[in-house]
Backbone as numpy.savetxt, mean C-alpha at the origin, in Angstrom:
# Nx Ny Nz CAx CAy CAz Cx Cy Cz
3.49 -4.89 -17.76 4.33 -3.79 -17.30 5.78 -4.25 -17.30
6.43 -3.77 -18.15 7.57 -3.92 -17.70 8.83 -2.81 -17.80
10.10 -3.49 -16.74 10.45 -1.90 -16.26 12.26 -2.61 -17.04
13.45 -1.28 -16.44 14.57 -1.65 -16.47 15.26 -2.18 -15.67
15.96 -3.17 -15.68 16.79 -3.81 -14.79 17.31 -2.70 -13.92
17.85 -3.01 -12.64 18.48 -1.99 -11.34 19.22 -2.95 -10.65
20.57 -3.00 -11.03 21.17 -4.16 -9.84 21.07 -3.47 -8.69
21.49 -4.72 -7.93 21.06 -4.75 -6.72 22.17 -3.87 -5.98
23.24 -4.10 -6.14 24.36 -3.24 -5.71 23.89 -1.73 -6.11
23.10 -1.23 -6.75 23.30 0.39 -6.97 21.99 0.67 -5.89
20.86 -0.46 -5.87 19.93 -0.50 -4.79 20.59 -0.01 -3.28
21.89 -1.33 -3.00 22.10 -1.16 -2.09 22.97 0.37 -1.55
23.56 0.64 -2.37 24.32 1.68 -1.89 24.19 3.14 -2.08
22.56 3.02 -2.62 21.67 4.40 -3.05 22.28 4.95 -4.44
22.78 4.19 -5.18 23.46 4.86 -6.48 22.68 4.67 -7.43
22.38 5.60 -8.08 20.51 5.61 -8.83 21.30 6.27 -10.63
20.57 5.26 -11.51 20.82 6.07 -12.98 20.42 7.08 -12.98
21.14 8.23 -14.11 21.18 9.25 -14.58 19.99 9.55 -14.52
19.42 10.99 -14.16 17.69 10.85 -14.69 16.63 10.09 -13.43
17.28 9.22 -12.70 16.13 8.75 -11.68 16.27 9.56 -10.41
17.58 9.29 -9.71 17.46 10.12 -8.78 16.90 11.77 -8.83
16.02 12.24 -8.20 15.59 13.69 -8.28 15.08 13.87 -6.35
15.36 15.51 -6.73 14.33 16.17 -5.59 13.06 16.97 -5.78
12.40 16.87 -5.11 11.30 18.00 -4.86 11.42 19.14 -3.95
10.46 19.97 -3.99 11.14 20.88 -3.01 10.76 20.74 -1.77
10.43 19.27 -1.29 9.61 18.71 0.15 10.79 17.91 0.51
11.11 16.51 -0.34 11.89 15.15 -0.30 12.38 14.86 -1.37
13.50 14.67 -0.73 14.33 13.43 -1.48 13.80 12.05 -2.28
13.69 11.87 -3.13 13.31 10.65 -4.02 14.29 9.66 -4.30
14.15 8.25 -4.00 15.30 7.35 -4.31 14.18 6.06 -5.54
14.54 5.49 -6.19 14.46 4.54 -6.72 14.45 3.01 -6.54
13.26 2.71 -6.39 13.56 1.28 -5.69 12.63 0.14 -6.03
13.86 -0.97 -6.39 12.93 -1.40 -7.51 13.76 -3.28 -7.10
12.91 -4.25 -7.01 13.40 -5.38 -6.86 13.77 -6.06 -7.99
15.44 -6.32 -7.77 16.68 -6.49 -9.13 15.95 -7.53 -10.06
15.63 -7.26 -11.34 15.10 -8.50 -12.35 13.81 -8.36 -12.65
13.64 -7.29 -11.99 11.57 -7.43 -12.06 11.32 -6.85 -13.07
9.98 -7.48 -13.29 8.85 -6.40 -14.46 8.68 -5.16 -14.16
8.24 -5.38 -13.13 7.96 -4.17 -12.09 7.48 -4.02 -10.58
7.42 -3.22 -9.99 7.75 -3.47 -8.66 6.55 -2.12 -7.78
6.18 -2.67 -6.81 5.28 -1.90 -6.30 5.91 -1.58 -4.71
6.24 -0.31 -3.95 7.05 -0.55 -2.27 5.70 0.18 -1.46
4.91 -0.82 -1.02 3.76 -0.61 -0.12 3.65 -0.07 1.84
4.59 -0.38 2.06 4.88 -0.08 3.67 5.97 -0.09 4.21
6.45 0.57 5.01 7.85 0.67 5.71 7.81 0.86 7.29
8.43 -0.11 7.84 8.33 0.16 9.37 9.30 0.91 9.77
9.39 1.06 11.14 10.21 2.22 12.12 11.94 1.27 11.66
12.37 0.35 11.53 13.68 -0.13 11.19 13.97 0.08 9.78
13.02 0.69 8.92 13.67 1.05 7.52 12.80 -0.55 7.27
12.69 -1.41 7.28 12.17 -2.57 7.02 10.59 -2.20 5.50
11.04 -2.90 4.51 9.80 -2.46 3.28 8.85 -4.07 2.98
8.01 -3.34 2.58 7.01 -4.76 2.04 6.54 -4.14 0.64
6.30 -5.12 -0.16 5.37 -4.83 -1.56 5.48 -6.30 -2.29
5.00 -5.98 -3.42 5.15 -6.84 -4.64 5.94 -6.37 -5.76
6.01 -7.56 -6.51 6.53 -7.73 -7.90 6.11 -8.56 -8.95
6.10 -8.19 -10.15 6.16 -9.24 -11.27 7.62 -9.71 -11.58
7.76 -10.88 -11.82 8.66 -11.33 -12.49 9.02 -10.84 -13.91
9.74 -11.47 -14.62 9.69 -11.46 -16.37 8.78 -11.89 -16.70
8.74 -13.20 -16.31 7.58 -14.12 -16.95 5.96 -13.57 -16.50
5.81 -12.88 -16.01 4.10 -12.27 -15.26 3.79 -12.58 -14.08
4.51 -13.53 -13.27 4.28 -14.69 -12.12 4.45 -13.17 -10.83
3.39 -12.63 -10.45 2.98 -12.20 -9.15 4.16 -12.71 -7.84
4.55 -11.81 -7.44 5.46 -12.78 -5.77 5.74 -11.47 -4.54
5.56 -11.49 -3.51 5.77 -10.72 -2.77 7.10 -10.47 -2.18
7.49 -8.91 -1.19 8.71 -9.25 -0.97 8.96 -8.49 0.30
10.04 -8.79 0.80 10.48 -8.19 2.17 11.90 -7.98 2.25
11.82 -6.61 2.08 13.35 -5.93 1.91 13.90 -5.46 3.27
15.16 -5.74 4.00 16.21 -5.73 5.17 16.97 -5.21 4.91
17.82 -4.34 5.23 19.19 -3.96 4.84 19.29 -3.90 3.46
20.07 -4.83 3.45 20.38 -4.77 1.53 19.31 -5.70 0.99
18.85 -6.59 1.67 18.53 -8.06 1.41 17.13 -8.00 0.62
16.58 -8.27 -0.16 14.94 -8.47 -0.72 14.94 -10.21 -0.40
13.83 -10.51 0.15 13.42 -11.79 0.01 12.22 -12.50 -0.34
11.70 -13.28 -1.57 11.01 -13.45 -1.76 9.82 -13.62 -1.59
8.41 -13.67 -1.46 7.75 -14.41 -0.80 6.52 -15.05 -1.47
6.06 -16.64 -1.14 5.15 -16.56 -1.96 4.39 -17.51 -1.35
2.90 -17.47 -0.95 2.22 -18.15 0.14 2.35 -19.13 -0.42
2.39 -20.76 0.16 2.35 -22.34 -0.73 1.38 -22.69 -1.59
1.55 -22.83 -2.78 0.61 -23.60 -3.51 0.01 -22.51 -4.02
0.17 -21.13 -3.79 -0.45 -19.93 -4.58 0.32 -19.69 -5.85
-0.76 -19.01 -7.08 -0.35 -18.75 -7.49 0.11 -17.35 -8.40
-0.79 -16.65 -7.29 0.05 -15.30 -7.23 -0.09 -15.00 -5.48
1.12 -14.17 -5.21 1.01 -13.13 -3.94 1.39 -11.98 -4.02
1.11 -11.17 -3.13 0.64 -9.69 -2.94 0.80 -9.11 -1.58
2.02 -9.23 -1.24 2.25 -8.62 0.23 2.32 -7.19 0.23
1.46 -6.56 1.33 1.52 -4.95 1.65 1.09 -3.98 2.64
0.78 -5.09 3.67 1.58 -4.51 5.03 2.57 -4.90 6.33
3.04 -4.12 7.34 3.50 -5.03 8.07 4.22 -4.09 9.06
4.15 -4.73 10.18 4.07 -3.76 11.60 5.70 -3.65 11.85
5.96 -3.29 13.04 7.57 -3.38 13.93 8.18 -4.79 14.30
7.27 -5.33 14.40 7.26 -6.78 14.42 7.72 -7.72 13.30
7.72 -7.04 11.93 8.21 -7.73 11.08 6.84 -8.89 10.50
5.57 -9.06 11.29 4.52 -9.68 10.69 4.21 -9.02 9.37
4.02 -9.90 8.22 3.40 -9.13 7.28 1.84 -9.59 6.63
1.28 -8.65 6.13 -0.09 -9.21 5.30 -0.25 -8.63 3.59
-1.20 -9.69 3.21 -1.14 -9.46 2.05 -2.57 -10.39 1.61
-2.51 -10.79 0.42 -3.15 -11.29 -0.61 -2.59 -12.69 -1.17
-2.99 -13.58 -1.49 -2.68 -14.77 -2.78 -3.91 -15.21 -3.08
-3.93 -15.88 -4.38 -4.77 -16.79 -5.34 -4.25 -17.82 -5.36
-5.14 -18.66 -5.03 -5.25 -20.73 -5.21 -5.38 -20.60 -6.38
-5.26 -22.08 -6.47 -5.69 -22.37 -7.67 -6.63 -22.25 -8.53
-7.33 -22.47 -7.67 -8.97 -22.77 -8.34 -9.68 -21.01 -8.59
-7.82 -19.49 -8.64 -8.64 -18.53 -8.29 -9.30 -17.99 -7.56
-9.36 -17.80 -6.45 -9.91 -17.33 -5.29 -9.02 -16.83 -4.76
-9.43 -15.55 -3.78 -8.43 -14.92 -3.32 -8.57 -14.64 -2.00
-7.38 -14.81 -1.14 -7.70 -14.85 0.20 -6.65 -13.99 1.07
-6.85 -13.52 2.25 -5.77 -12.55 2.76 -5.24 -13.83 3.39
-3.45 -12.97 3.54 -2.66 -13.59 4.33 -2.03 -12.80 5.71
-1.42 -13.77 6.50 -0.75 -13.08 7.62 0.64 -14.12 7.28
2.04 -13.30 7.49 2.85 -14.47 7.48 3.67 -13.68 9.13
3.66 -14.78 10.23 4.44 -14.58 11.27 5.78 -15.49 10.96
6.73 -14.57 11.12 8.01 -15.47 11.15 8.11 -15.78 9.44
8.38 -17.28 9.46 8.83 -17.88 8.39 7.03 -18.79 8.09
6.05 -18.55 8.81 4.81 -18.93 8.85 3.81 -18.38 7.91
3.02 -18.91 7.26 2.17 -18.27 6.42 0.61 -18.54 7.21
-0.44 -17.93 6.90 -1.83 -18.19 7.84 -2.77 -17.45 6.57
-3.96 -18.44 6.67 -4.76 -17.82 5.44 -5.79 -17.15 6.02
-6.40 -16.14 5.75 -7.61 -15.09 6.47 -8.80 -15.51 5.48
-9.33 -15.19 6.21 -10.96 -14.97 5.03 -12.07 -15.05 5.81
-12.76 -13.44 5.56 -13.67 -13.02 6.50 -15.33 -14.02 6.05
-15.51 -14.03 7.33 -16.62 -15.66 7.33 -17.94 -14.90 5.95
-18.08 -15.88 4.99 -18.81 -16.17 4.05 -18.42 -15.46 2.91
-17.06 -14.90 2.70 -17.15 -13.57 1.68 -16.42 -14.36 0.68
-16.30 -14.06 -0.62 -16.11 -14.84 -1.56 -14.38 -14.38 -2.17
-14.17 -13.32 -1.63 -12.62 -13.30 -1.34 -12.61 -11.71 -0.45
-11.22 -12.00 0.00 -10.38 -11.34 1.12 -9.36 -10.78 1.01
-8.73 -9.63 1.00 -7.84 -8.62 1.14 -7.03 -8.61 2.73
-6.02 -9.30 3.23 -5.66 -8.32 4.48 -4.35 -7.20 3.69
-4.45 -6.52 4.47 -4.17 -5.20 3.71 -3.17 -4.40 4.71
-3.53 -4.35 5.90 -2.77 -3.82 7.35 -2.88 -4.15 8.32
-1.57 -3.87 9.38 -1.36 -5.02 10.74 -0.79 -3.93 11.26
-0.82 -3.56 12.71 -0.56 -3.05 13.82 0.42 -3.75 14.84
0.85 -2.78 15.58 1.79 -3.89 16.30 1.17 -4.83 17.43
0.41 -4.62 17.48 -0.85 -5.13 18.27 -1.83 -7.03 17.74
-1.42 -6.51 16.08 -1.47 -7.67 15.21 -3.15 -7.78 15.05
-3.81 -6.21 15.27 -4.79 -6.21 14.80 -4.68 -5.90 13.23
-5.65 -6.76 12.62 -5.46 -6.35 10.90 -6.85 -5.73 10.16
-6.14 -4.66 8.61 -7.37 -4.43 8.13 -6.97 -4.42 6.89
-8.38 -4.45 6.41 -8.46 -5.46 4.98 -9.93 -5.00 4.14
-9.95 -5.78 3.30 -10.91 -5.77 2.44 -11.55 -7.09 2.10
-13.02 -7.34 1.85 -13.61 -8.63 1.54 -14.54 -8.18 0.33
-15.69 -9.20 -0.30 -16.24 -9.17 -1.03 -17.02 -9.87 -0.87
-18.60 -9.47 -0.94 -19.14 -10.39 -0.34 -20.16 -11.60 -2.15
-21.31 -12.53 -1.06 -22.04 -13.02 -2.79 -22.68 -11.76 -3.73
-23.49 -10.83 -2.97 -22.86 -9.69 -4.34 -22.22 -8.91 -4.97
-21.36 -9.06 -4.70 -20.05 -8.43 -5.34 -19.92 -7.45 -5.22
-20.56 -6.59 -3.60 -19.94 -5.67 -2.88 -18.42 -5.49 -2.36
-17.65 -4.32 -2.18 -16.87 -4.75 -1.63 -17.10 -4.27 0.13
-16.68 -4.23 1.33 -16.32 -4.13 2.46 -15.29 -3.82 3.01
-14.92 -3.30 4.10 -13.72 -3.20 4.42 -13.80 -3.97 5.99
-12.74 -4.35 6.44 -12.88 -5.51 7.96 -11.64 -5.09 8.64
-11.98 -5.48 10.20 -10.58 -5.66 11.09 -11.08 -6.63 11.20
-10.12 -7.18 11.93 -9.85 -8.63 12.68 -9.21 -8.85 13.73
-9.18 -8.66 14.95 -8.56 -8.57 15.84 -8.96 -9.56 16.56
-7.65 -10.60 16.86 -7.59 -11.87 17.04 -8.27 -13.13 16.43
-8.49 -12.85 15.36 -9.81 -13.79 15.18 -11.32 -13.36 15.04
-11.80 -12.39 15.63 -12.93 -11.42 15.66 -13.18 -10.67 14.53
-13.73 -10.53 13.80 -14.72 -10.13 12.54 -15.39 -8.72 12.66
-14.95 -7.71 11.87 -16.02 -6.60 12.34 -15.99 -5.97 11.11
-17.24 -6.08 10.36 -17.35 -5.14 8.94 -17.22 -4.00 8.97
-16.81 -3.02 7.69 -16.52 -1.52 8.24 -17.11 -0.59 6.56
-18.19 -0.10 7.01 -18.72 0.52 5.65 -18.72 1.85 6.03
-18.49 3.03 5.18 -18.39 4.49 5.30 -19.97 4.49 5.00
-20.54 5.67 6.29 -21.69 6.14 6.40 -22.66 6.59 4.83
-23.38 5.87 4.26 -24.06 6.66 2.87 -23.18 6.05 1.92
-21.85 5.64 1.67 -20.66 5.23 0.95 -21.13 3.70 0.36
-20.55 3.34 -0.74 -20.66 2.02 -1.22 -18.86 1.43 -1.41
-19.11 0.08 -1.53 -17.31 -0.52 -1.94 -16.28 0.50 -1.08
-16.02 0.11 0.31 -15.41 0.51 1.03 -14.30 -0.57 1.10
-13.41 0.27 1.17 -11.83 -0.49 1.63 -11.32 0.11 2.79
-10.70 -0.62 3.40 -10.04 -0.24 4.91 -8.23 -0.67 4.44
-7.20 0.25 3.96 -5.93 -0.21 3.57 -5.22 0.13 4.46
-5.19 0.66 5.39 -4.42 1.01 6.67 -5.08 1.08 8.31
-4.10 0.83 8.99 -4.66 0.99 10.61 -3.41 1.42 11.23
-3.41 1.86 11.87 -1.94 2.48 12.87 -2.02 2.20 14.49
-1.27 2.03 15.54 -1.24 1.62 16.60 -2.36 2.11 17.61
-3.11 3.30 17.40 -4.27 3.90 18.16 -5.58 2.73 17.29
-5.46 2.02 16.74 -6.84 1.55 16.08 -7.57 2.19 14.93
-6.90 3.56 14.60 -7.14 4.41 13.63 -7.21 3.89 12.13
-7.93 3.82 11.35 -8.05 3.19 9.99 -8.20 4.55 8.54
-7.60 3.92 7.99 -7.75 5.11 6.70 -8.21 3.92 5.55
-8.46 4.75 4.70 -9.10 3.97 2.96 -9.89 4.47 2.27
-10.77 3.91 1.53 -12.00 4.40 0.38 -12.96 4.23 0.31
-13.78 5.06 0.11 -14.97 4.46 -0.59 -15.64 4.99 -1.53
-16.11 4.42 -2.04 -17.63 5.17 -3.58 -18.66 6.47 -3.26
-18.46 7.49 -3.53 -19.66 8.11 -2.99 -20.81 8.50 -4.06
-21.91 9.09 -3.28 -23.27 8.65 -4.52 -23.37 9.10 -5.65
-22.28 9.92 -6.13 -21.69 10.41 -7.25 -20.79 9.69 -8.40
-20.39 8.37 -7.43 -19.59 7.41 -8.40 -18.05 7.90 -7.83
-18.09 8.75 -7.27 -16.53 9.19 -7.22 -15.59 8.26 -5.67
-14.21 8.01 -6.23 -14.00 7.62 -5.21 -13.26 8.28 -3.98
-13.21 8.51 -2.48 -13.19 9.47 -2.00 -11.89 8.72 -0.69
-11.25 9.54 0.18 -10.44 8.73 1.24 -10.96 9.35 2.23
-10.78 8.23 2.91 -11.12 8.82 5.13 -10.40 7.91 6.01
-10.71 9.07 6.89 -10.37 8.41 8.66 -11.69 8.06 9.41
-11.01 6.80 10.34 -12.01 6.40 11.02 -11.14 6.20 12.30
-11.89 7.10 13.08 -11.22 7.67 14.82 -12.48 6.56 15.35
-12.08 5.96 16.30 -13.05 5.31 17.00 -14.31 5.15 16.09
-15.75 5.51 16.05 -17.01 5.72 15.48 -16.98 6.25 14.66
-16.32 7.22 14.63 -16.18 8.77 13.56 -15.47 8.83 12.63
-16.14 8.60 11.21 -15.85 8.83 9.91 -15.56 10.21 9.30
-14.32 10.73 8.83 -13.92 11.80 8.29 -13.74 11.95 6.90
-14.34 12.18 5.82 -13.73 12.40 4.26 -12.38 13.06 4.39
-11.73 12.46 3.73 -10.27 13.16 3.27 -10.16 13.53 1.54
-10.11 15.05 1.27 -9.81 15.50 0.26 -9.12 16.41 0.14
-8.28 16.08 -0.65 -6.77 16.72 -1.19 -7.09 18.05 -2.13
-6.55 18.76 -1.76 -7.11 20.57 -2.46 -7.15 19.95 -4.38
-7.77 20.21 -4.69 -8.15 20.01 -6.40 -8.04 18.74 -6.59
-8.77 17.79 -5.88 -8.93 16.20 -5.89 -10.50 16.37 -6.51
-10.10 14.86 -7.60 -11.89 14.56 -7.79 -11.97 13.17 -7.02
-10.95 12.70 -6.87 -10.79 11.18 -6.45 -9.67 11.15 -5.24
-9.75 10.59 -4.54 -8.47 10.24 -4.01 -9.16 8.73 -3.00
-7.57 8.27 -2.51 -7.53 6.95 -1.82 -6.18 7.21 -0.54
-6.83 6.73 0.61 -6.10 6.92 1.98 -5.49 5.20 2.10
-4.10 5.28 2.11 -3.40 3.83 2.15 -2.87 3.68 2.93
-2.22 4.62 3.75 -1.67 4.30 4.97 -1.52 5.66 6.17
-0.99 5.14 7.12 -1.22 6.29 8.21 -0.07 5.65 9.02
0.57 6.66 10.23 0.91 6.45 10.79 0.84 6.52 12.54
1.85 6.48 13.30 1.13 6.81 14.86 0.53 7.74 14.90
1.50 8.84 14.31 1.34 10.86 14.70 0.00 10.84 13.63
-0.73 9.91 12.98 -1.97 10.22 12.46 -1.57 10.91 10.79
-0.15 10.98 10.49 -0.07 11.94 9.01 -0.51 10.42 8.21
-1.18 11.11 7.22 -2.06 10.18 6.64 -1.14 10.05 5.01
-0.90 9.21 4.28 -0.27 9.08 3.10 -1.98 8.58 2.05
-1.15 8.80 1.12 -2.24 8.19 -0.12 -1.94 9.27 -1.69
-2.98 8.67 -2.26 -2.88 9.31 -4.11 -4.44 9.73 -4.41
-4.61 10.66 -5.26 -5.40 11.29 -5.67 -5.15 11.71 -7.16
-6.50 11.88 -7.63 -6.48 12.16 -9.25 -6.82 13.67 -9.58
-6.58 14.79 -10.19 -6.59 16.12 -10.30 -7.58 16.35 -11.25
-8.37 17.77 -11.53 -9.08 17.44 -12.93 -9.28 17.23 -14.17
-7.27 17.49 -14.67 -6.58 16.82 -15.02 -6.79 15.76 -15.94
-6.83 14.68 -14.61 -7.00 13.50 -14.89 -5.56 13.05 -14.51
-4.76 13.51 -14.09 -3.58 13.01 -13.38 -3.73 12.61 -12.25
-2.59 11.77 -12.10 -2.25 11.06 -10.48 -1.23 11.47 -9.56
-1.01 12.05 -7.96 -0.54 12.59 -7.47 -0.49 11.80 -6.04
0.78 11.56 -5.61 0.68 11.59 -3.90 -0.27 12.27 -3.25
-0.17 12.21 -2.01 -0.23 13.03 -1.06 -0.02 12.67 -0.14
0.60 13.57 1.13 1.14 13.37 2.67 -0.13 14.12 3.42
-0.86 14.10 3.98 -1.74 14.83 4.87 -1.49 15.12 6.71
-0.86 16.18 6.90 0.01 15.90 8.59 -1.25 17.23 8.79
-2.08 16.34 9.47 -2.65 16.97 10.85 -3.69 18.92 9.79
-4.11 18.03 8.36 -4.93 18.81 7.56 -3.93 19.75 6.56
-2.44 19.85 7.04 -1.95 20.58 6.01 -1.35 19.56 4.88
-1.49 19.56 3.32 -1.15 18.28 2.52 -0.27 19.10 2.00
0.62 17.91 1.62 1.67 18.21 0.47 1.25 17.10 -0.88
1.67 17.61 -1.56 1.64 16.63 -2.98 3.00 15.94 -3.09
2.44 14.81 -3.67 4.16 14.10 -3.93 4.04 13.84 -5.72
5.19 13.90 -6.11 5.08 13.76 -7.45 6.78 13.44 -7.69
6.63 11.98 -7.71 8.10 11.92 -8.52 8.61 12.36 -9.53
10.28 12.89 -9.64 10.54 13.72 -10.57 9.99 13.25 -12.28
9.74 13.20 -13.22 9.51 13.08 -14.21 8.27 11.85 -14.49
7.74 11.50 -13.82 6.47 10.58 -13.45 5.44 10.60 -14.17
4.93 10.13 -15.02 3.39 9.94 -15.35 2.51 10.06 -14.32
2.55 9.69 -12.91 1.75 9.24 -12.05 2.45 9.05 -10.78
1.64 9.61 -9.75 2.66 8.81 -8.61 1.57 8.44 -7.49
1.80 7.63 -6.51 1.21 6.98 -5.63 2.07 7.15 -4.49
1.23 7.39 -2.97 2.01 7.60 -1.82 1.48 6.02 -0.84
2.09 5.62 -0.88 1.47 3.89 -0.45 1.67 3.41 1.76
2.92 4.10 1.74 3.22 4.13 3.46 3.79 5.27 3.90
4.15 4.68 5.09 4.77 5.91 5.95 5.39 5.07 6.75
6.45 5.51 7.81 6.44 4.89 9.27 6.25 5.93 10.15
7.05 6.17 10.96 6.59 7.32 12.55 7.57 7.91 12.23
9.07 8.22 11.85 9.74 9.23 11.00 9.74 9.49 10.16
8.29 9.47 9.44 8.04 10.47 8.32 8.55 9.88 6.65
9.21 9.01 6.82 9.70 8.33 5.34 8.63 7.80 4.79
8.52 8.12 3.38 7.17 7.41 2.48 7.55 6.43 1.41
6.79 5.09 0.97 7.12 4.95 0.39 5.80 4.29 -0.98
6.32 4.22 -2.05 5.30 4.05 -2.82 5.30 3.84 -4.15
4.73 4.38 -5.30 5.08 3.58 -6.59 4.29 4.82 -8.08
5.66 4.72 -9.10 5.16 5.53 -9.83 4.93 5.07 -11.08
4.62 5.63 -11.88 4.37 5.07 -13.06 5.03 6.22 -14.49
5.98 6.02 -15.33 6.52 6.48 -16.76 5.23 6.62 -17.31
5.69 7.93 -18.32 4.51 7.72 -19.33 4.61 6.55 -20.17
5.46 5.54 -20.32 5.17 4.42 -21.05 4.61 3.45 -20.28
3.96 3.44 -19.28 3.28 2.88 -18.51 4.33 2.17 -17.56
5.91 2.27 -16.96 6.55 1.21 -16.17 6.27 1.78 -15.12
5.92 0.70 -14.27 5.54 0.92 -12.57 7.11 0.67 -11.65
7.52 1.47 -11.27 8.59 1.32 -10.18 8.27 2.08 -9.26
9.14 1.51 -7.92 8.95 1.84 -6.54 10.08 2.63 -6.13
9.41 3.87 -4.91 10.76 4.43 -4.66 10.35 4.92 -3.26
11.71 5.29 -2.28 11.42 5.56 -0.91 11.92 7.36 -1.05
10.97 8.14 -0.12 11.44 9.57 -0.16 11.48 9.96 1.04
12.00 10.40 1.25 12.39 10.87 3.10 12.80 12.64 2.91
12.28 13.43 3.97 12.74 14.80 3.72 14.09 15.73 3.67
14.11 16.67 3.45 15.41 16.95 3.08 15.51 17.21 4.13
């Protein structure tokens, strides 16, 4: 994948090429893309404007990042050799993904300037995926048959999380009530998104969805994520409290709704019909 250069100065001061900046008739669309990259993925945003995601380099080399103010800063767990950061609370903790050497893949937590490796007991790799301010996390594992799972972890504590009848469940979000959103397989092959309120599993489907995926949520419960049409296209979606909107960046092959915070700003990642993946933040008019 690779995309066009975006200095960093037009990043910083919202000044977007000809053609990128657009509106919808919901939000504002900005462009956002870490300066030099292949391409760039913007996975979560906290209540300070604070972003997390990944990037490719030029060269293919995987690295995560954490954008401040103007600032992007690299990140890349030690001795890995790819990372994959994409969530992260008020706190500024973030989680993610890297590969060792030897290939294997394991979730991360980085507190501070600290990195910490996860990996849910016996599974042959690990996803952490989302953190609460609470610093409960949720994630994804895999187990010796090459199921997938979805997990919290709260403190150290282990708790598998499979959708009722569902196969290859992912858990990609949790929000400060303990609330979890994500995917799973249903006996149709199709893949489907939900909420999980305490016990209680909800399907989430987006009006003319054959597919969709729940990635993040916030306090007030509006649920973000992407869905596929019959089409065969790819579309946002915002879900506040059962009424959805679609998101579709202006001229997009594809678009993906990846976070939220508690004022409503989304952020997430689209794709050109020539296949370039860039990231952009949309906030309402």
């Amino acid at each position: 994948m690779l995309k066009k250069f975006l200095p960093a100065m037009l990043l910083a001061l919202g000044i977007l090429p000809s053609g990128i900046h657009a509106q919808t008739s919901s939000f504002n669309f900005q462009l956002f893309d870490v300066p030099n990259s292949a391409s760039t993925e913007a996975d979560n945003i906290n209540a300070r404007g604070d972003i997390v995601g990944f990037f490719f380099d030029q060269a293919g080399r995987q690295h995560g990042f954490f954008h401040s103010g103007s600032t992007f800063t690299q990140l890349d767990f030690p001795s890995a050799t790819a990372t994959k950061t994409v969530g992260l609370n008020n706190r500024d903790d973030i989680v993610g993904a890297f590969t060792d050497a030897s290939g294997v893949q394991h979730g991360l937590l980085r507190e501070g300037a600290t990195f910490i490796q996860i990996d849910f007991p016996g599974a042959v790799s690990t996803q952490a995926l989302s953190i609460n301010d609470s610093r409960e996390i949720a994630g994804s594992f895999t187990d010796t048959a090459g199921r997938t799972h979805g997990f919290t972890d709260v403190a150290g504590t282990f708790t598998q999380i499979d959708f009722p009848g569902g196969t290859n469940t992912n858990a990609f979000g949790i929000n400060n009530r303990g609330e979890i959103v994500g995917a799973f397989v249903d006996p149709s092959g199709a893949e489907r998104a939900f909420l999980k309120t305490g016990n209680t599993f909800t399907q989430i489907n987006p009006p003319g969805s054959t597919s969709a995926f729940a990635f993040g949520l916030n306090a007030r419960t509006s649920i973000i994520g992407s869905f596929t049409d019959a089409s065969g296209n790819g579309h946002g979606f915002l879900n506040q409290n059962g009424t959805f909107v679609q998101l579709d960046f202006p001229g997009a092959a594809s678009t993906d709704g990846d976070g939220l915070n508690a004022e409503g700003t989304i952020v997430g990642d689209f794709f050109t019909a020539a296949g370039v993946e860039h990231g952009y933040i949309a906030s309402s008019k």
